[in-house]
N, C-alpha and C positions, 0 to 999 in steps of 0.2 A: 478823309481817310475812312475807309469802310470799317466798321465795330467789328471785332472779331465776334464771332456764329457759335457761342456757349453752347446753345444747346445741342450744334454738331459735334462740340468735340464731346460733349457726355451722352451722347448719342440717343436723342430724347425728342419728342415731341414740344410744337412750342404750347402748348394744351397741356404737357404734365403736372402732372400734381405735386406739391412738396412732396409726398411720399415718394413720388416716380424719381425727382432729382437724387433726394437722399439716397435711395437704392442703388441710383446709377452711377453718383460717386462716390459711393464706398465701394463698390464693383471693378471700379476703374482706379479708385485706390490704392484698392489691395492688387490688383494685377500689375499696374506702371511703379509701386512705392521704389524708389532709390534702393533701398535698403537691401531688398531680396533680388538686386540685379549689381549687387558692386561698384555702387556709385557710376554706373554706368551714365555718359551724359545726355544720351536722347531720354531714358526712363525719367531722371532728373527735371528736362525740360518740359515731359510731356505730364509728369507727374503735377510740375509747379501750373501749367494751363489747366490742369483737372481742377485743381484748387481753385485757380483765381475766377475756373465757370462757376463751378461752386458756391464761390464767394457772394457775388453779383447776383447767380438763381437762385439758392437757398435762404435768401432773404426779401420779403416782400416787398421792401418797400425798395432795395436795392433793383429787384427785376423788373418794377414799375419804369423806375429810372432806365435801367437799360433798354426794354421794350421800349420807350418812347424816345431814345436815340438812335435805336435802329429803325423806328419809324421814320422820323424827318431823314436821317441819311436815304432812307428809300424815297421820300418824296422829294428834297432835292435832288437824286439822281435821275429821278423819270422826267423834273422839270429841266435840266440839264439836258436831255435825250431829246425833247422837244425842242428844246433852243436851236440844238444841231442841230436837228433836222431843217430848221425851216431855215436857217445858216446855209445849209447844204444847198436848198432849194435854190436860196437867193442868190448865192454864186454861180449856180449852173443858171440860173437864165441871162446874170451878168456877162458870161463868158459866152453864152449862144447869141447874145445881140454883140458882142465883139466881132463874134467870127462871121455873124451876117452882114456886119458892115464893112469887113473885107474883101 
């Protein structure tokens, strides 16, 4: 399952500095907060994902963690891509000596 992309929803570089995060969710705090939209339930949900990026960026040793789960999810997927590929390869020449021998 792919890690949700923190730093897109606080809409941030992955280079940002703790200062860049903190600016950018309280910015996005005060704009989504519950409170100033009526308990409305998209502001709600988009508010509780500000946080929980938050959570995980605004801690070091937390965005360690995360940065090196979105690492391996990225390098098991490329290894995945490979596999199929050569998958793909090996059934089309399976199916081109079928059809030649017909």
């Amino acid at each position: 399952m792919k890690p949700k992309d923190y730093y897109k929803i606080l809409g941030i570089e992955r280079t940002a500095s703790k200062f860049d995060i903190k600016k950018a969710y309280y910015a996005l705090a005060r704009k989504y907060h519950p409170d100033l939209h009526n308990g409305d339930e998209y502001f709600l949900d988009r508010f509780n994902e500000i946080n929980e990026a938050y959570y995980f960026l605004g801690d070091l040793d937390r965005r360690l963690d995360y940065s090196l789960q979105v690492y391996r999810y990225e390098e098991i997927k490329e290894e995945a891509i490979k596999k199929l590929k050569e998958l793909q390869k090996t059934l089309k020449k399976q199916y081109k000596t079928k059809k030649s021998k017909k």
